[in-house]
C-alpha positions in Angstrom: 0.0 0.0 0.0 1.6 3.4 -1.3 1.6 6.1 1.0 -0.8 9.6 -0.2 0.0 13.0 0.8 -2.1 15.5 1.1 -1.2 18.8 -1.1 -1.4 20.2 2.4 1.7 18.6 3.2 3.7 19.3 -0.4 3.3 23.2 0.5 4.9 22.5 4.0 8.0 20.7 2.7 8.4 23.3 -0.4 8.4 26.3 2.1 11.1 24.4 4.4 12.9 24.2 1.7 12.8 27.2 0.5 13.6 28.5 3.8 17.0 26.0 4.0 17.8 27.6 0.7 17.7 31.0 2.4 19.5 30.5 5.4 22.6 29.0 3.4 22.6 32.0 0.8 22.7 34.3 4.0 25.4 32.4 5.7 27.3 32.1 2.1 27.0 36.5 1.8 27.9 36.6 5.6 31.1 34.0 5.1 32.0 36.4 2.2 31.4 39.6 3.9 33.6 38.3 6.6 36.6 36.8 4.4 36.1 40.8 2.2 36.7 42.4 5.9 39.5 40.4 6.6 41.1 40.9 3.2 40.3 44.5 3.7 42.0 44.5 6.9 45.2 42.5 6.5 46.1 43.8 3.4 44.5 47.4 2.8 44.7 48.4 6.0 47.1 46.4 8.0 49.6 49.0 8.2 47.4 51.4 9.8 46.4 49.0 12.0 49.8 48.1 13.9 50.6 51.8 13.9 47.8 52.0 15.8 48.6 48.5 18.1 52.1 50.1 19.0 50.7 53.2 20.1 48.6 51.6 22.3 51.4 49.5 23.8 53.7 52.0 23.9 54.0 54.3 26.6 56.7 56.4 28.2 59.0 55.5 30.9 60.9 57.1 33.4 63.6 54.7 34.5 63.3 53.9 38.2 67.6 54.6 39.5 67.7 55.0 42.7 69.4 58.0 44.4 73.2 57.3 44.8 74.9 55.6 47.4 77.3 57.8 49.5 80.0 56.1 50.8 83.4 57.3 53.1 86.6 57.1 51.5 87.4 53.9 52.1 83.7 52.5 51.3 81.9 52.8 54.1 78.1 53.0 53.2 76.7 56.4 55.1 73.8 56.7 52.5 71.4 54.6 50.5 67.6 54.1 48.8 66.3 51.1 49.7 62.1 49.6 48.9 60.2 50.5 51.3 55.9 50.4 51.8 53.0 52.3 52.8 49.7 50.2 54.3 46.6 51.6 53.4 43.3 50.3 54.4 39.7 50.7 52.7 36.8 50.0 54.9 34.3 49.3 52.5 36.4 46.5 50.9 37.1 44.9 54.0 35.6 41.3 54.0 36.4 40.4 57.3 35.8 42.2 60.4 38.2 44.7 61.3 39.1 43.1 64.8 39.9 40.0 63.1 42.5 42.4 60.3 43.8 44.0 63.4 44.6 40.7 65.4 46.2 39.7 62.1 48.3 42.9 61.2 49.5 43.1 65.3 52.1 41.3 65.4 53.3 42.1 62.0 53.4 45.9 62.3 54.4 46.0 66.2 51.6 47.6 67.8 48.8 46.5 69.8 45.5 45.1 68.3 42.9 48.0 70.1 44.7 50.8 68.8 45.9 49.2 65.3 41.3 48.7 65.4 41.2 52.4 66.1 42.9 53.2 63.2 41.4 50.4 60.8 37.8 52.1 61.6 38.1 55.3 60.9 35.3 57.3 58.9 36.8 57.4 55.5 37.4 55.7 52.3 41.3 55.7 52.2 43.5 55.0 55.3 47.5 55.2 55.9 47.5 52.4 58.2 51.8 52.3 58.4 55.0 53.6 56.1 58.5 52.7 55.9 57.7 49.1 56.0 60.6 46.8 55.2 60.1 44.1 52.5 59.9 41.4 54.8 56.9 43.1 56.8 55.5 43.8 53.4 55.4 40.0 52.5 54.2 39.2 55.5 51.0 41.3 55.4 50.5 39.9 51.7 50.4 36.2 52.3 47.7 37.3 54.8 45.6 37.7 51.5 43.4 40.3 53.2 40.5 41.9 51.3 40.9 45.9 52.1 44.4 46.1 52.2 46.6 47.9 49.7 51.0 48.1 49.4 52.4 50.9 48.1 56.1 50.3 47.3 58.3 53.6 47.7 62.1 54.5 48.3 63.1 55.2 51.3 66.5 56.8 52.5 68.5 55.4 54.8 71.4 56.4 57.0 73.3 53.0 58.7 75.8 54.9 60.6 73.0 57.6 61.7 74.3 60.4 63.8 78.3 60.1 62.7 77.9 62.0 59.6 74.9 64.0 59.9 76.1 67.7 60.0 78.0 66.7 56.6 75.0 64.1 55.2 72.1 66.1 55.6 68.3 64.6 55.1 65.9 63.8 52.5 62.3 64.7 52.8 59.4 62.5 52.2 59.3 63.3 48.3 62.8 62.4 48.7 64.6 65.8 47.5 67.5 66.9 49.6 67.0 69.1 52.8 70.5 69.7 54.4 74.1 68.9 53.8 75.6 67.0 50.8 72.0 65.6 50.3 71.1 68.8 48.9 74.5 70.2 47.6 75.4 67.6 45.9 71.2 67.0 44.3 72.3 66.7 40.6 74.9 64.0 41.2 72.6 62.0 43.9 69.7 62.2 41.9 71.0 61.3 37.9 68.4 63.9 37.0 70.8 63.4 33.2 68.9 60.2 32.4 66.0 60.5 29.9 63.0 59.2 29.6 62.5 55.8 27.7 60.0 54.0 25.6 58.6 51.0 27.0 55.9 48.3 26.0 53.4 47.0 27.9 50.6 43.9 27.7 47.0 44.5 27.3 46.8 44.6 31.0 49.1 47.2 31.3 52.4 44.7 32.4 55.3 44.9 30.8 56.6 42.6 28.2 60.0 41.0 29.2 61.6 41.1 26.0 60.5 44.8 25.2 62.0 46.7 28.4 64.8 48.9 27.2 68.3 47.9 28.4 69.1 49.8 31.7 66.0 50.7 32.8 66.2 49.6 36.3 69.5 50.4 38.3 71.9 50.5 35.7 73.9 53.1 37.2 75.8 51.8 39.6 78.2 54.7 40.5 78.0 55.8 44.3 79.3 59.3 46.1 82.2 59.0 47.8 83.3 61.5 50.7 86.6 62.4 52.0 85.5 61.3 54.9 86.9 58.9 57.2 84.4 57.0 59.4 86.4 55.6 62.2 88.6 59.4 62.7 84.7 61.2 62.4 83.4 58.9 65.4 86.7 59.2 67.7 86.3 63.2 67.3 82.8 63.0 68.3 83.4 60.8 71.0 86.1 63.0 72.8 83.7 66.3 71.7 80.8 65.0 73.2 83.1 64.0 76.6 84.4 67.5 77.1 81.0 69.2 76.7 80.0 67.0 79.1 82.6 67.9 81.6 82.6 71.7 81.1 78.6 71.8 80.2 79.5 73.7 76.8 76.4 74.8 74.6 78.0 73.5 71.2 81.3 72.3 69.7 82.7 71.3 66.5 85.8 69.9 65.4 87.4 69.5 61.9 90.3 67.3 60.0 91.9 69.0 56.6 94.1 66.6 54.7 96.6 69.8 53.6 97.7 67.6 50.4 94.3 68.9 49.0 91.8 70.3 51.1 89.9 67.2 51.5 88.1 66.7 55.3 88.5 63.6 56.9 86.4 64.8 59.9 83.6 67.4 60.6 81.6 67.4 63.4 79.4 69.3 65.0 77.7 69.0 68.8 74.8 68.5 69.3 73.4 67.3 66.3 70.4 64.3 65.3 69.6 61.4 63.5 68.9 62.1 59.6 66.7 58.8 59.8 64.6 60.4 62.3 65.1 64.3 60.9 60.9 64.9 61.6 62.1 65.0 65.6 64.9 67.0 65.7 64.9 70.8 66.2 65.5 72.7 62.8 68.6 74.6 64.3 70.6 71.3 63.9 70.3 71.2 60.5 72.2 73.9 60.1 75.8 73.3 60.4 76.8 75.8 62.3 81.0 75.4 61.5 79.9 76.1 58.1 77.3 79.0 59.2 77.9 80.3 62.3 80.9 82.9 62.5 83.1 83.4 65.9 86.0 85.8 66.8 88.8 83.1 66.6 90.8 84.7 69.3 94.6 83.4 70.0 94.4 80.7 66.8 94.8 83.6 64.6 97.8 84.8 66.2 100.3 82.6 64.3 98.6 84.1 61.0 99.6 87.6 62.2 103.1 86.5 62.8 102.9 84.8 59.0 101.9 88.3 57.7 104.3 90.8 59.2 107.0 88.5 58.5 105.9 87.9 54.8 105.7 91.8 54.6 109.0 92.3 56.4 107.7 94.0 59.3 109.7 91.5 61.6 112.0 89.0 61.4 112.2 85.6 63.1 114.2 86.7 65.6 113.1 90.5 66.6 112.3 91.0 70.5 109.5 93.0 71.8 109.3 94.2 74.7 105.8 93.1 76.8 104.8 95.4 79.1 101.8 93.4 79.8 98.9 96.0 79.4 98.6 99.3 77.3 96.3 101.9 76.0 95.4 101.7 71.9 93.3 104.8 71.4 91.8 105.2 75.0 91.0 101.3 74.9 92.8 99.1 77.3 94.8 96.1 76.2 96.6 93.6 78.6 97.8 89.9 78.2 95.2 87.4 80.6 97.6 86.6 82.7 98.5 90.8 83.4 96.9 90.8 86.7 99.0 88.1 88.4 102.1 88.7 86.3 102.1 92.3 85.6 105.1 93.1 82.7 106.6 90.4 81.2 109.8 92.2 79.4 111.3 91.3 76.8 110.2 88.3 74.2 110.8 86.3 70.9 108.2 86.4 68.4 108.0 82.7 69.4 107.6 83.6 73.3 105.2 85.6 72.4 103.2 82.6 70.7 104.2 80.1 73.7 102.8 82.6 76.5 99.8 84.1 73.9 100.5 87.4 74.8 98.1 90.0 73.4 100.6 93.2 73.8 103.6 91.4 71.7 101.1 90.3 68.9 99.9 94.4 69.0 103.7 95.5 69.1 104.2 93.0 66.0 101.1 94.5 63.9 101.7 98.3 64.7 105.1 97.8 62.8 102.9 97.8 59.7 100.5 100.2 58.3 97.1 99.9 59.0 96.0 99.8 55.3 98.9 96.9 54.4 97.5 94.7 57.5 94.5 95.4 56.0 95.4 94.1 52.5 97.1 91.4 54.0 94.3 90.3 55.8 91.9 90.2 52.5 94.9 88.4 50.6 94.5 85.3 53.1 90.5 85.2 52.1 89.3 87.4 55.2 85.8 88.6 53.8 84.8 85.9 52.1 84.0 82.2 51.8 85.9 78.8 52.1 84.3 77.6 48.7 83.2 74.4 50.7 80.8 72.2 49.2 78.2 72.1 51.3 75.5 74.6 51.6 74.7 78.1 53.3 78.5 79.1 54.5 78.8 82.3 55.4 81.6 84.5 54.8 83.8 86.0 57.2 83.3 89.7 57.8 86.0 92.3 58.3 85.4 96.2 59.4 85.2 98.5 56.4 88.8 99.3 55.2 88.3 103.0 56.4 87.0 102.3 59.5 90.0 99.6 60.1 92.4 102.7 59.2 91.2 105.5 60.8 90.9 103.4 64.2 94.0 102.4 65.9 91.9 100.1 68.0 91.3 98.1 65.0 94.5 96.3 64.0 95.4 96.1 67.3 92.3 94.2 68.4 92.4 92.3 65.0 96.2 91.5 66.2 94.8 89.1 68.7 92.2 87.5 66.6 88.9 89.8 67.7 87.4 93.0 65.7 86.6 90.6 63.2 84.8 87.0 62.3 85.4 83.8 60.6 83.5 80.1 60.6 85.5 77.5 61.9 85.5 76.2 58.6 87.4 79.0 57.1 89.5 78.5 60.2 91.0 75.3 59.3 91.2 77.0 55.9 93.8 79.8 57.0 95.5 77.4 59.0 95.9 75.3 55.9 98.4 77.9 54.8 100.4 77.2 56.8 100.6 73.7 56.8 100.5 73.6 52.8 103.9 76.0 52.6 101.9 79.1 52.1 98.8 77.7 49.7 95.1 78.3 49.7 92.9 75.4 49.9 89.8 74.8 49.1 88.1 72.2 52.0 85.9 69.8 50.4 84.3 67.0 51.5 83.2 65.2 47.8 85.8 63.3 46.7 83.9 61.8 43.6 81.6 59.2 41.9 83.1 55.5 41.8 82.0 52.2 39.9 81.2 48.9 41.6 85.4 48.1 41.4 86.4 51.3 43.7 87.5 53.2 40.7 87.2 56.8 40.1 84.5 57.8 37.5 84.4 61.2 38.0 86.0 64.0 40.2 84.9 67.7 41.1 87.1 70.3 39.9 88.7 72.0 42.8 89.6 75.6 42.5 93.5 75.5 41.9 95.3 76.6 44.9 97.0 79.8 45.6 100.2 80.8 46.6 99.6 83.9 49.3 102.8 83.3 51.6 105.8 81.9 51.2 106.8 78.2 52.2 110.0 79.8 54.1 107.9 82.0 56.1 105.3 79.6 56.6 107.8 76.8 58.1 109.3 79.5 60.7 106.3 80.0 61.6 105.8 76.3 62.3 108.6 76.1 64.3 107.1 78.7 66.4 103.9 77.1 66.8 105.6 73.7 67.6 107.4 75.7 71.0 103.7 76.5 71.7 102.9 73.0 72.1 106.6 71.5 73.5 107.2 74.5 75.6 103.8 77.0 76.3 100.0 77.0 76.3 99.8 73.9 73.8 101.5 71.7 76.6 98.2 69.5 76.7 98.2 68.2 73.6 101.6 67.1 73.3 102.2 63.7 72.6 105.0 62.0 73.4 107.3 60.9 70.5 105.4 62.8 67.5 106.2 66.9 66.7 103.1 68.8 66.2 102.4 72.9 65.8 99.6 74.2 67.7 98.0 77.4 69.6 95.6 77.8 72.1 92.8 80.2 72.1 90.2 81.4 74.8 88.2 84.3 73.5 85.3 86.5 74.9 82.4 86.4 72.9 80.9 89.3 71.2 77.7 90.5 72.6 74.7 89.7 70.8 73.3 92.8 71.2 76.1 94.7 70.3 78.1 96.7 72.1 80.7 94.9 73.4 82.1 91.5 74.9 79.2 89.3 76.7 81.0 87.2 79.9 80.6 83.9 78.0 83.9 82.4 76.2 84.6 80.8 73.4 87.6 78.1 73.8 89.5 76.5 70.6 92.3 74.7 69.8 94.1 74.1 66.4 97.1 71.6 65.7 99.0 70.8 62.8 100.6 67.1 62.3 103.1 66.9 61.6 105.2 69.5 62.2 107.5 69.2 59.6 106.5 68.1 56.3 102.9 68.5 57.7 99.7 66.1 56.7 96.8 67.6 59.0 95.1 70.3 60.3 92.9 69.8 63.5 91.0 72.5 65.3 88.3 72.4 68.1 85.9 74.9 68.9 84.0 74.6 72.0 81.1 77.4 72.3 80.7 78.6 76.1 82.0 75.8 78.5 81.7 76.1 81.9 84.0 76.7 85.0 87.2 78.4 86.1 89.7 76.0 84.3 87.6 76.1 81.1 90.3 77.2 78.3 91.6 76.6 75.1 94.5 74.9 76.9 92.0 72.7 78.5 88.9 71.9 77.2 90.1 71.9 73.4 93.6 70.8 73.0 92.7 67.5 75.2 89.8 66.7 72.2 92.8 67.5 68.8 95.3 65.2 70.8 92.9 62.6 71.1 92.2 63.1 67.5 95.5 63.1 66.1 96.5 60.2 68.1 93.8 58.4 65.9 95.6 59.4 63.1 98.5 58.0 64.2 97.4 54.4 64.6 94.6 54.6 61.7 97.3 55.9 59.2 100.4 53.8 61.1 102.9 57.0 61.2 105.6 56.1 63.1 106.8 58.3 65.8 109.3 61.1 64.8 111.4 60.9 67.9 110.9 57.0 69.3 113.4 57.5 71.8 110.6 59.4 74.1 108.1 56.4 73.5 111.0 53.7 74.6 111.7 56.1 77.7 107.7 56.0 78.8 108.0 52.4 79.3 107.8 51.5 82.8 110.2 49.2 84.5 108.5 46.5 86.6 111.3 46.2 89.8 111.3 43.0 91.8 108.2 42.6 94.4 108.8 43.6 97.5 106.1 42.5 99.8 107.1 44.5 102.9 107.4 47.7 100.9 104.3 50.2 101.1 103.7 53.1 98.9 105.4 56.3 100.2 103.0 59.3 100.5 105.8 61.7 98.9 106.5 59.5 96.1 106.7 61.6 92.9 103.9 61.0 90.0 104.8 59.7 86.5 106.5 62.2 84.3 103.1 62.2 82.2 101.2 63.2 85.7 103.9 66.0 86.7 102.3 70.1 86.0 104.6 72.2 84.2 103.4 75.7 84.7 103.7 78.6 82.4 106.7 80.6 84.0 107.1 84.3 84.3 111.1 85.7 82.7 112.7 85.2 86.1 111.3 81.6 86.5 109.0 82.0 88.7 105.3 80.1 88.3 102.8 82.3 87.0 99.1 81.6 88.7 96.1 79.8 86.5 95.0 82.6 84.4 91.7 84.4 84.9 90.1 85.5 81.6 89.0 89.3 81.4 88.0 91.8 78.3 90.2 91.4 75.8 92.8 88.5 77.2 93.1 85.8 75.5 94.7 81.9 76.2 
């Protein structure tokens, strides 16, 4: 039996056909649309098109370098960036509850859990929960894998040695620009601010791709700042400074190392001072380095510089005698030596007496033999007036009275004789003194020695002014001499040191008045030494602002701190001794015990415990000296 169909059903089966028929000519005019497109855009437009894919990927790049290491001159690491993070914390992503985050994030950050809660609750949408975390903290709070919780990765400067170099360091803010010191000095070499930006390519989620970072884009650079400094003579000097403050309850001191081969420091530090690591809680005065900025009347310490000058100018000679009366009159103004109340006249003296017992009415004798205008020219020859050239910032220059004022007063070079009328920083101190120990040369102190690669060699130096010749090394070497009695023989006595030669002079002025006016009753006490004396290496002053008490002096409270100093020198550099056979001599003999034998109370001291007192012309002791207006030690 065939099967019949309805014409019903022949009309259904045509129009599903007819429909199939449809749907593939659609799909055949879409498949040919398409494969026109794509042959549209691969060949007519393909070029277009990656120009436009590398813009997108491209982007500009600053290359992350971190600021330089500084480093002391024999590599010790005093500065350097390292990764750091910030914590924030966003309540309304949190997705635990905030006492269970801040049980979590106790122990981590170092702080206890209710007030760590405290913070993590606060009424806003962004909160700095911590900064300066280290990376291991960092980790730590990321494998937490807390919802809320965001790391922001910055640099962070650190200072290992904190407090030793500070005065000369400086600080960096929190945007990381330098604030003080060499941090801020020395900005373009620190910062590489000479590297452009680069071109980078990134992913389309904004990562980089590996093979397309450009070469030297992170840390290639790897040149460091190295000081003159030396980090083992910088902590001895501050260790003695902050011992004799101590003792003689001074308000401030500083003391300074010049290397006199070129003007490099090995040591400059100031009293008190802070912690560059911690700069946000310190008071802003101490970032100012006050040997660089602060200006004193050096006193007695200039008094071998006068002798230098009026033998240069051929005022004296080596070997003139003055007589010292012990006090005058200059112009209606008294002058008298400090010790002119117990002594009275001294007679006649040796220009180098006259350095071993600091007598103020020599040093005027010596000046008046020259005119007032040549001192005068003299005195701006040497650099009075103006700066060191150091290189750190904000020195201040050294002032001197107008040159008519200086000339029409006869006060004037006669005060200036003794190292008052005028004002210096103790920078510019070492500076002058530098003369003499470099044979009659200006130097210019500096504490930057230069950038350095990863093998310790130089990669590029300052340019230093070139020194000048302003007195000659014959006169400057007499003078030494001179200077050397002070120390063997007069005021210096305190910082000699057995076996080794060194020149030196005492100095124990009045400070100027702050309101003008005058001389207030506090004192200023210093101390500068040169090592050796002959064929001389170092220059070594301490400046102790204001100490305390009866016996506070230049002999006293300085001179202990540059011998303590220098003898660093001596075993950090290995100088032998110049003269061994007083070393050999100090060495005690042990005699044979004798049980029965008991100490005598008249036995005599050790050589190194016996007083030798200044002495008056006939021999005689003369008593401690008292300080008074214009007397200087």
């Amino acid at each position: 039996m065939t099967p019949s169909f309805l014409p019903r059903d022949l009309a259904t089966i045509n129009l599903f056909k007819r429909r199939t028929v449809l749907i593939w000519i659609i799909l055949a005019v879409a498949m040919l649309g398409l494969v026109v497109r794509l042959v549209y855009l691969q060949v007519v437009t393909s070029s277009d098109l990656l120009e436009k894919a590398r813009r997108q990927q491209m982007f500009t790049l600053r290359p992350f370098i971190p600021r330089r290491t500084i480093t002391d001159r024999k590599g010790a690491v005093l500065a350097l960036d390292r990764p750091v993070y910030t914590l924030f914390a966003y309540p309304h992503l949190y997705k635990e509850k905030p006492e269970e985050i801040a049980a979590k994030l106790a122990p981590i950050l170092k702080r206890p859990a209710d007030k760590l809660l405290s913070v993590l609750t606060r009424d806003t949408t962004s909160i700095q929960v911590e900064y300066w975390l280290s990376e291991e903290s960092s980790d730590r709070i990321y494998n937490l894998r807390l919802d809320g919780l965001e790391l922001i990765q910055q640099r962070h400067r650190l200072y290992p040695q904190q407090d030793l170099a500070s005065e000369i360091l400086g600080y960096v803010n929190v945007d990381h620009r330098g604030q003080a010191g060499i941090e801020l000095s020395q900005e373009k070499l620190l910062e590489r601010t000479d590297q452009a930006p680069s071109v980078a390519q990134q992913d389309g989620n904004g990562k980089f791709i590996p093979n397309r970072i450009p070469a030297g884009m992170i840390n290639s650079d790897r040149t460091s700042l190295q000081m003159t400094i030396d980090s083992r003579i910088q902590r001895t000097a501050r260790q003695i400074l902050k011992q004799q403050m101590v003792k003689f309850s001074a308000k401030r001191g500083s003391v300074i190392v010049m290397d006199v081969r070129d003007g490099g420091l090995l040591t400059l530090v100031t009293e008190p001072t802070y912690d560059p690591n911690r700069y946000y809680e310190a008071d802003v005065k101490l970032f100012k380095n006050w040997a660089v900025s602060d200006l004193y009347e050096p006193g007695s310490t200039f008094k071998p510089l006068n002798v230098a000058i009026a033998i240069e100018a051929g005022a004296i000679q080596p070997d003139t005698v003055f007589n010292d009366e012990g006090a005058l009159t200059i112009g209606g103004w008294p002058v008298a030596n400090f010790d002119y109340e117990q002594v009275g006249a001294v007679g006649p003296l040796s220009i180098s007496q006259i350095l071993q017992r600091s007598s103020n009415v020599g040093m005027v004798h010596i000046i008046q033999r020259m005119k007032p205008s040549v001192y005068y020219g003299w005195l701006e020859r040497i650099g009075l007036g103006d700066i060191s050239g150091i290189d750190l910032p904000s020195e201040t220059p050294s002032t001197l009275k107008p040159q008519e004022q200086f000339i029409e007063y006869v006060i004037e070079p006669a005060t200036a004789a003794f190292g008052q009328g005028f004002s210096l920083t103790p920078i510019q101190m070492v500076q002058l003194h530098g003369i003499l120990a470099s044979g009659g040369k200006l130097l210019t102190p500096h504490v930057v020695k230069g950038l350095i690669n990863e093998e310790g060699e130089e990669y590029y130096q300052p340019k230093l002014p070139t020194p000048r010749q302003v007195i000659s090394p014959a006169t400057t070497q007499r003078v030494l001499e001179m200077m050397t009695d002070v120390v063997e023989k007069g005021t210096g006595l305190p910082a000699r040191i057995p076996g080794y030669r060194l020149a030196g002079k005492t100095g124990t002025a009045q400070k100027a008045s702050s309101t003008g006016g005058g001389y207030a009753n506090a004192k200023i006490t210093s101390f500068v030494g040169i090592f050796p004396s002959k064929e001389p290496r170092y220059v070594v002053i301490a400046v102790i602002d204001e100490p305390v008490g009866s016996d506070a002096f230049g002999s006293t409270v300085a001179a202990p701190i540059v011998k303590t100093v220098i003898e660093d020198i001596i075993v950090s550099e290995g100088i032998p001794p110049s003269h061994p056979e007083e070393v050999i001599s100090k060495i005690p003999t042990i005699p044979d015990p004798q049980p029965s034998a008991s100490p005598s109370p008249s036995a005599s001291p050790t050589q190194d415990a016996i007083p030798i007192p200044n002495t008056t012309p006939n021999g005689t002791p003369s008593p401690e000296p008292k300080p008074s207006r214009d007397r200087q030690q």
